[in-house]
C-alpha positions in Angstrom: 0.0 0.0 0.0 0.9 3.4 -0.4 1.8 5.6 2.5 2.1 9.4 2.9 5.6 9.0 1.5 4.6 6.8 -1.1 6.8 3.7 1.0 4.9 0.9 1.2 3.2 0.1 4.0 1.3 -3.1 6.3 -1.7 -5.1 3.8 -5.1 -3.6 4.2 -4.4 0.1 5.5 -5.2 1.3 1.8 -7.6 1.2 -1.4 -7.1 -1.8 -3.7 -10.4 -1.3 -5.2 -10.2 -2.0 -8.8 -6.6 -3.1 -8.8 -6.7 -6.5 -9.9 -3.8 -7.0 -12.1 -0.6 -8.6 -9.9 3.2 -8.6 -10.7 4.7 -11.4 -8.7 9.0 -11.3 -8.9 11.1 -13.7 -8.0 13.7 -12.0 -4.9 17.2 -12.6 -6.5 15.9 -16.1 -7.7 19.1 -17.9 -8.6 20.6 -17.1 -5.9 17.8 -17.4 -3.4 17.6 -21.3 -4.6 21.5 -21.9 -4.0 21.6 -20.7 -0.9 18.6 -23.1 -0.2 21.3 -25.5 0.0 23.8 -23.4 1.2 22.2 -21.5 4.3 25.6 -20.7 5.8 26.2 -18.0 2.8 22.8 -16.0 4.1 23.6 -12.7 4.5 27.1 -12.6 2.5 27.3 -11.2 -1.1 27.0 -14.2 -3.3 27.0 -14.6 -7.4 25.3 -16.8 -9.6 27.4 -17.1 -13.4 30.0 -19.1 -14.7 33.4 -17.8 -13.0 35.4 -17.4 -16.4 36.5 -14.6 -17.7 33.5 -14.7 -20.5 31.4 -15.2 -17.5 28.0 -12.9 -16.9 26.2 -12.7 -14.2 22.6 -14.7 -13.9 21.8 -13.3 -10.3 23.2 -11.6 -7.3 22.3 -11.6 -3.5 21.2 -8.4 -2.5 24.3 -8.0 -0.7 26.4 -8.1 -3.6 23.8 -6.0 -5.1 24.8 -3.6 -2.9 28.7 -3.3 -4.3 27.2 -2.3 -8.0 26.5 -5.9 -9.2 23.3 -6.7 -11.4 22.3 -9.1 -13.9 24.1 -9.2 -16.9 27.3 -8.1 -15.9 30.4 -9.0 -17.1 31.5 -11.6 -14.1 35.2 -9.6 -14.7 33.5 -6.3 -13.3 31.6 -7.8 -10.8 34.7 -9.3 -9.2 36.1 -6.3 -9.3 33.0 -4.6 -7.5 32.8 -7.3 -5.0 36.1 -9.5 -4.5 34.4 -11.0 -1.4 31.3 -12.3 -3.2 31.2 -16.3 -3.7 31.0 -17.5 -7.2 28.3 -20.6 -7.6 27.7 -21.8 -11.2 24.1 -22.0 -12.5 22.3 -25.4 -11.8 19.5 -24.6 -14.6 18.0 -27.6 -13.6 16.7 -26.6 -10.2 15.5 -23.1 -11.0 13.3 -25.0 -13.4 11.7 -27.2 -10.8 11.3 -24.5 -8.4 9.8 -22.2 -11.0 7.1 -24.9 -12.0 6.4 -24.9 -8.3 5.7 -21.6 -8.1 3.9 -21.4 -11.0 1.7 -24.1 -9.7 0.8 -21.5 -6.9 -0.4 -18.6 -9.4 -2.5 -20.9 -11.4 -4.0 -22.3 -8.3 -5.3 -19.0 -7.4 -6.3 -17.9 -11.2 -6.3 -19.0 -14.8 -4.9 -15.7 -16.0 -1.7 -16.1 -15.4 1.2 -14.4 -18.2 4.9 -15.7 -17.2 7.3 -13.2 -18.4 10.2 -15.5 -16.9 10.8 -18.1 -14.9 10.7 -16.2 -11.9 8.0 -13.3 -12.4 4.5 -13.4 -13.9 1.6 -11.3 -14.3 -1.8 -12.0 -12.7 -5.7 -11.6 -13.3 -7.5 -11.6 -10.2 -10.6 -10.5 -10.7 -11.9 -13.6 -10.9 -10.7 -14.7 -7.7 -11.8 -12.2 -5.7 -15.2 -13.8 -4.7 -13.2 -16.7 -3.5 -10.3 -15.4 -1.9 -10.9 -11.9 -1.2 -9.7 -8.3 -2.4 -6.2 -8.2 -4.5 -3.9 -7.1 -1.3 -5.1 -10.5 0.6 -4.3 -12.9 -2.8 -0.7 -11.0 -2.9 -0.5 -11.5 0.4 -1.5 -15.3 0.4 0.9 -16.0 -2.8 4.0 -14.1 -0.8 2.9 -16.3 2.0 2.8 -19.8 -0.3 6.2 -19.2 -2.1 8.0 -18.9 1.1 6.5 -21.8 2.6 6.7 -24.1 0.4 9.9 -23.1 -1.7 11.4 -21.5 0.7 12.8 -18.3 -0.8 10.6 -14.6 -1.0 8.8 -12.7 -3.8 7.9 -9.0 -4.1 4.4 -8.3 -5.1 2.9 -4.9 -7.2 -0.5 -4.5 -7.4 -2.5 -1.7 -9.5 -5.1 -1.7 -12.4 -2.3 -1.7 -14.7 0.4 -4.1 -15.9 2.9 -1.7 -15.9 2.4 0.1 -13.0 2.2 -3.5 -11.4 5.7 -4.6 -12.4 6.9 -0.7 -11.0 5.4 -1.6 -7.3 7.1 -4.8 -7.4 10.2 -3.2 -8.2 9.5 -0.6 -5.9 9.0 -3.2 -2.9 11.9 -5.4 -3.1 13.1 -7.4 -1.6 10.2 -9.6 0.3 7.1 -6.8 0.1 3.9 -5.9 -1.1 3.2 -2.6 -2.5 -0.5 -1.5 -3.6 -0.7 1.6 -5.8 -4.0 2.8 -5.7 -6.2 3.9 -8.9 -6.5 7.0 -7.2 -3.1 7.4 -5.9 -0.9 6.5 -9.5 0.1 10.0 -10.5 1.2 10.7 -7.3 3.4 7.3 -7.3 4.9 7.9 -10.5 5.4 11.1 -11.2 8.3 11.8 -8.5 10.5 8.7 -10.4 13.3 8.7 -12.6 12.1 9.0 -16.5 14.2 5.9 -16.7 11.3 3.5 -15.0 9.2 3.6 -18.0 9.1 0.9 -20.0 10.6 1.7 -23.0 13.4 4.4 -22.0 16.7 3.0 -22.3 19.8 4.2 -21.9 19.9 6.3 -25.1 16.0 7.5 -24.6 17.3 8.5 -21.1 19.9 10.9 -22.6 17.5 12.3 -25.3 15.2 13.2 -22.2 18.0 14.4 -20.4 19.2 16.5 -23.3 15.4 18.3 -23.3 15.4 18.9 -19.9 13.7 15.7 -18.8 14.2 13.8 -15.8 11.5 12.7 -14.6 8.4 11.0 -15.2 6.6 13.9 -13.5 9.0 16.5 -15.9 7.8 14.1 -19.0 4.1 14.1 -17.6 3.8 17.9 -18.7 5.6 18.2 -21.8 3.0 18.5 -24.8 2.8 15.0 -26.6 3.2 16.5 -29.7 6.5 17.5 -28.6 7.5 13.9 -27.8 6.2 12.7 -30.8 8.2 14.9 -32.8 11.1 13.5 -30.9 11.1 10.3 -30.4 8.0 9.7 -33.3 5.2 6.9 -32.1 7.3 6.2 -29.3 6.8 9.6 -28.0 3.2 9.5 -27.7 3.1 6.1 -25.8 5.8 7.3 -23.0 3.2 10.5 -22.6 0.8 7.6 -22.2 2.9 5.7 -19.6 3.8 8.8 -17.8 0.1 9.5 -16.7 -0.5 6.0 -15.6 -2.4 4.8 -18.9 -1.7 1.2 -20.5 -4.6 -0.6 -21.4 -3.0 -3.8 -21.7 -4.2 -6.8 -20.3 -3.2 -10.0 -19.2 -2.2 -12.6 -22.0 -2.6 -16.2 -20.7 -2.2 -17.5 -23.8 0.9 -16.2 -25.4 2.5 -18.5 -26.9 6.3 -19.1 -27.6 7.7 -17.7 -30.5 10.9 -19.6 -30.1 13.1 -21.7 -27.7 17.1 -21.5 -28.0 20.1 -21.4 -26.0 23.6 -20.2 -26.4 27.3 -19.8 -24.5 30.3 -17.7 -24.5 33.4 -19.7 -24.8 36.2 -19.2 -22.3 38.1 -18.0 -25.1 38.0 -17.9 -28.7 37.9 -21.3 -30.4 38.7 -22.5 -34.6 38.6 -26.1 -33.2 35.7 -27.5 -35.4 35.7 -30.5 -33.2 34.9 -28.0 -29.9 32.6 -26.0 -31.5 30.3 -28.8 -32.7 30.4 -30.5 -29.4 28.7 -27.1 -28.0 26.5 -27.2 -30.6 25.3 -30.7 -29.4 25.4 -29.7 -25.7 23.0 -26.5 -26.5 20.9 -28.6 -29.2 20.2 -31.3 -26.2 19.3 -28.3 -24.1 16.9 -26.7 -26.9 15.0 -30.1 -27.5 14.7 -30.8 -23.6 13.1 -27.7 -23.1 10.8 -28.2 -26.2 9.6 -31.3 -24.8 9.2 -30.1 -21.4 7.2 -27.0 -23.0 5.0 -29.9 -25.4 6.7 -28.0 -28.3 8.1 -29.0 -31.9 9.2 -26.5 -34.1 10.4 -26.6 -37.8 13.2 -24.1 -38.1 16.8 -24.3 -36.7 18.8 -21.4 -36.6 22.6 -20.7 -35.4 24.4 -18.1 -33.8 27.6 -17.4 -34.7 29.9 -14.8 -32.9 33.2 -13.9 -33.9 36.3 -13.4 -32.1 36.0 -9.1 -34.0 32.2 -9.5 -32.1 30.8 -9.8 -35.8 27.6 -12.1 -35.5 26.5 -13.8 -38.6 22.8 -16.4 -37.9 21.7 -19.0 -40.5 18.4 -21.2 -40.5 16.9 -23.6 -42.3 13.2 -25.0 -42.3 13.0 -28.6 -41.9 10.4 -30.9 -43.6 9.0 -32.1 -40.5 8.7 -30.3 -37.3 10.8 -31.8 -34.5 11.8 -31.9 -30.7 14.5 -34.1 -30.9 18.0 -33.4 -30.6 20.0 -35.4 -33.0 18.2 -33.9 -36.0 18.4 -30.3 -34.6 22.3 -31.1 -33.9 22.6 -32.1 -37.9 20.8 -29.4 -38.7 22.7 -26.9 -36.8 26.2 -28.9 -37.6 25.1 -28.3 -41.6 24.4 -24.9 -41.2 27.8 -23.8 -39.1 29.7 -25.5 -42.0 27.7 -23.6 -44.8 28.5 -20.5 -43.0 32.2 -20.7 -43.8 33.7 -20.3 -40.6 35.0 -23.9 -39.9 38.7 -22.3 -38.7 37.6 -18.6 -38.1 38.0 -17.9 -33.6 34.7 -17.9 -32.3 33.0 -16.6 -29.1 30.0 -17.4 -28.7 27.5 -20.3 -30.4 23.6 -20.4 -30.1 21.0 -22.7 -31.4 17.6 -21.8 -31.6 14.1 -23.4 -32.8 11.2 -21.4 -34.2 8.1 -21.9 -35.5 7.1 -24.0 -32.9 3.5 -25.9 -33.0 1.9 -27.9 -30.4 3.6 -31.2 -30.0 0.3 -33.1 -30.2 -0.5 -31.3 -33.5 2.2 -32.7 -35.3 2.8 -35.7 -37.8 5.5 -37.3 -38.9 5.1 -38.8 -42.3 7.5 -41.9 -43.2 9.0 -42.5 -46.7 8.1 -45.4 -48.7 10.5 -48.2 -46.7 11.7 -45.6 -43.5 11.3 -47.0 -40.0 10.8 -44.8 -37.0 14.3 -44.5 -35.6 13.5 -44.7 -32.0 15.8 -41.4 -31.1 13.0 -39.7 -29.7 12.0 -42.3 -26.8 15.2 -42.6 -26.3 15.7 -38.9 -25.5 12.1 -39.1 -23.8 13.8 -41.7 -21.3 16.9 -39.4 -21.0 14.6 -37.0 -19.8 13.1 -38.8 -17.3 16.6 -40.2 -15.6 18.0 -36.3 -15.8 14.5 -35.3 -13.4 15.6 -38.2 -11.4 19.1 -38.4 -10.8 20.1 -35.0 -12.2 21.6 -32.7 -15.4 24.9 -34.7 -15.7 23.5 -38.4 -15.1 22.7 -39.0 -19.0 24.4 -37.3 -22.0 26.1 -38.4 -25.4 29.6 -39.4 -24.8 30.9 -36.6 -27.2 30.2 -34.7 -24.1 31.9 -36.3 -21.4 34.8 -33.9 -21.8 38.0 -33.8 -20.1 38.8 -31.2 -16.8 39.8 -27.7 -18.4 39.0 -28.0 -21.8 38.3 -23.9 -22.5 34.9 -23.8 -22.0 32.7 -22.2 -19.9 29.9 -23.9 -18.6 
């Protein structure tokens, strides 16, 4: 809720009337699982991201927060910002299990439900509210179900609008609840920094800067046509945003457009050898998750970076739509050779899969004389022993690789 100051204050002091739409984040989820198994860390600076020197960082304690760090970062500069932080590599596997969990509590309370990530999600509740009471009490209720059954915190934002949802959230972290009343969003927004609306990145910042802006208040009373003159149709949705307005609603159906993965090497590598087994490694991944998500898709696509940062992509569209590695690895093995660049230094490989369909849509048709090759129950079953016995219990031999081998993982 809002408070004289705008600080949030205790559940059901203020008016949530009309302010159904919820933004539930994650508190520093990476890092909030790890230290699930590591509660002796609690309260020091720790860092999620691979500790090479191509390393970024995935997520940070608020701690190490507090040194500079944030998502994204090169992992060089945030050991610079925080030498005392603790390094963990990802463990992909368990964010997934926990985010299925706590997706499990959102759809529990409603259907309309839009993830935006594996740790934050927008929420409908108007059609709880008969049920479970008014919007404060459901955030309320969801803070209090993530916590006790997954054991880490969320930050909850809740307005009549998506986007001033997902600023309360932000605005309440870590571990709070922040209402913004209909009648109180002017007076929440307006003292921010121009930079909190969507849309204003770092270059939009300077533009606004340059005019005189700073902000959302400043931006609030400049004529539209002003801003549109400036910054075109972009100008005359930041007035929008500045006075509270977005009609968008909640999308519980919005499907996805694509699923890939990628990975900056250690250091730049022409082995052919080393380059295709990361292209398997990240194909594995890509089809795991497409199964997981009851996806097939019908185009493969690679990433290619350069050592000169130069990034070149190439897809192809398949006959058939698939999930299963071993035909996205050819695929993406036929197009890194067509692009030329068997002995050029690379950085960084990605393998994505796009038009994706329903899995239960899908066909295969056999040639005259073909036989089902079995390789996608056989992946199916590797599934199945990695949610048992974890990530590294089944995986191709080509990927068994020796200690120190350059990349970063």
């Amino acid at each position: 809720m809002l408070g004289g100051g705008g600080e949030p204050v205790r559940p059901g002091t203020g008016d949530d009337t009309g302010c159904t739409i919820l933004h539930v984040d994650m508190d520093a989820f990476y890092a909030s699982v790890e230290l699930l198994e590591r509660p002796e860390l609690k309260g020091r600076p720790v860092i999620i991201g691979a500790a090479g020197a191509r390393g970024v960082v995935l997520s940070a304690t608020y701690e190490a927060r507090a040194f500079g760090v944030h998502s994204a970062m090169p992992m060089t500069r945030a050991r610079r910002l925080c030498p005392q932080a603790v390094i963990i590599p990802p463990s992909h596997g368990k964010y997934s299990e926990v985010s299925k969990g706590v997706m499990e509590i959102f759809y529990a309370i409603t259907p309309e439900v839009e993830p935006i990530a594996s740790d934050e999600a927008f929420l409908d509740v108007s059609g709880a509210l008969r049920r479970l009471g008014p919007p404060a009490r459901i955030g309320a209720m969801i803070r209090a179900q993530v916590a006790e059954r997954h054991g880490i915190t969320c930050s909850v934002g809740v307005a009549d609008s998506k986007f001033v949802a997902k600023l309360a959230s932000r605005h309440c972290k870590p571990d709070g609840l922040l209402v913004v009343p209909a009648a109180g969003v002017v007076e929440f927004l307006h003292p921010l920094p121009v930079a909190a609306l969507w849309g204003v990145g770092e270059r939009t910042e300077q533009a606004l800067r340059r005019l005189g802006i700073r902000t959302v208040g400043d931006l609030a009373h400049v004529p539209p046509a002003t801003l549109q003159r400036e910054f075109g149709a972009a100008g005359g949705h930041l007035a929008a945003l500045a006075w509270g307005r977005d009609e968008r609603r909640v999308s519980s159906h919005v499907p996805d457009k694509s699923i890939g993965a990628e990975e900056t090497f250690a250091y730049d590598v022409d082995d052919p050898a080393a380059i295709r087994r990361e292209l398997l490694r990240l194909s594995e991944r890509v089809a795991e998750r497409l199964r997981r998500g009851g996806h097939v898709g019908r185009t493969v696509s690679v990433k290619l970076r350069r050592a000169d940062f130069t990034t070149i992509t190439r897809s192809r569209t398949l006959r058939e739509a698939t999930d299963v590695a071993k035909e996205i690895y050819a695929t993406s093995c036929d197009l890194y050779a067509a692009a030329g660049l068997e002995r050029v230094r690379l950085r960084l490989v990605g393998v994505r899969v796009e038009n994706l369909r329903p899995a239960g849509t899908a066909t295969r048709q056999l040639g005259l004389g073909e036989r089902e090759t079995g390789w996608r129950e056989a992946e199916m079953a590797m599934d199945r022993a990695t949610r048992r016995f974890g990530p590294e219990a089944v995986r191709p031999a080509s990927l068994v690789r020796p200690p120190f081998d350059g990349m970063d993982l």
